[in-house]
C-alpha positions, 0 to 999 in steps of 0.5 A, a space after each residue: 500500500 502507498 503512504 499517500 493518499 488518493 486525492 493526493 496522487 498524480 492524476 494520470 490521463 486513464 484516471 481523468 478519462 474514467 473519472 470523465 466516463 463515470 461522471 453525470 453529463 450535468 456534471 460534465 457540463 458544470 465543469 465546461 461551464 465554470 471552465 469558460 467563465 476561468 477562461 472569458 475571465 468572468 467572475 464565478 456566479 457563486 463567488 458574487 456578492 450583494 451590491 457588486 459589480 460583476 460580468 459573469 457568463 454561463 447558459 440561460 436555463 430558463 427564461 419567463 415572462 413575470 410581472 413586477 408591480 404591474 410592469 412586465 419583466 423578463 426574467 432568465 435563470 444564469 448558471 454558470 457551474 458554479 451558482 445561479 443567477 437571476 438576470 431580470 429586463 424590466 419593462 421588455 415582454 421579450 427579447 430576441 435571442 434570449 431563449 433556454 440554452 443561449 449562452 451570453 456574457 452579462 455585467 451589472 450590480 449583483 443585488 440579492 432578492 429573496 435570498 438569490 442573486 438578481 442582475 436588474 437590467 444588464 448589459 449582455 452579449 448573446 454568445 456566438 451559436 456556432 460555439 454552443 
């Protein structure tokens, strides 16, 4: 037996490849997702705190259409590997290319609304589709 420990050992290319294989998809993708947040150098969802002004990046879960004291809001959910984020247009019944699935950059001030992270509307830039 080896002294060391296994979380302490060299990672070969068989191990990431059997870790990769036996790993959950939602998994793989939260890697790939966190990996291109390093990468764009946005700031990670889950590393974001109240009144901060972020970019962070990641792939549009959900999008709805969601009143807010009478005025029509679109809301999308964010995540990016990490966390989720709700980014909310206010005022816009829809825009076009924000749909489930779109990846796109967004930059605001984090606030905190019912203990989750809102960006109230951001800038945003809809990723390239051919890169999805």
């Amino acid at each position: 037996m080896s002294a060391v420990p296994r979380s302490e050992k060299p990672v070969g290319r068989f191990r990431r490849m059997l870790d990769r294989l036996s790993s959950s998809q939602e998994d793989l993708e939260s890697e790939e997702l966190r990996e291109e947040a390093e990468t764009v150098g946005c700031t990670r969802i889950g590393d974001c705190h109240d009144r901060q002004i972020v970019t962070v990046t990641g792939t549009l879960r959900t999008v709805t259409l969601r009143p807010r004291a009478g005025v029509p809001a679109l809301e999308a959910e964010l995540f990016d590997g990490s966390a989720a984020l709700d980014v909310v247009w206010l005022g816009r019944r829809s825009i076009v290319g924000i749909e489930p699935g779109r990846r796109l950059i967004a930059s605001g001030r984090v606030s905190m609304s019912r203990g989750r992270r809102v960006l109230f509307n951001p800038k945003y830039e809809l990723r390239p589709l051919g890169r999805e």
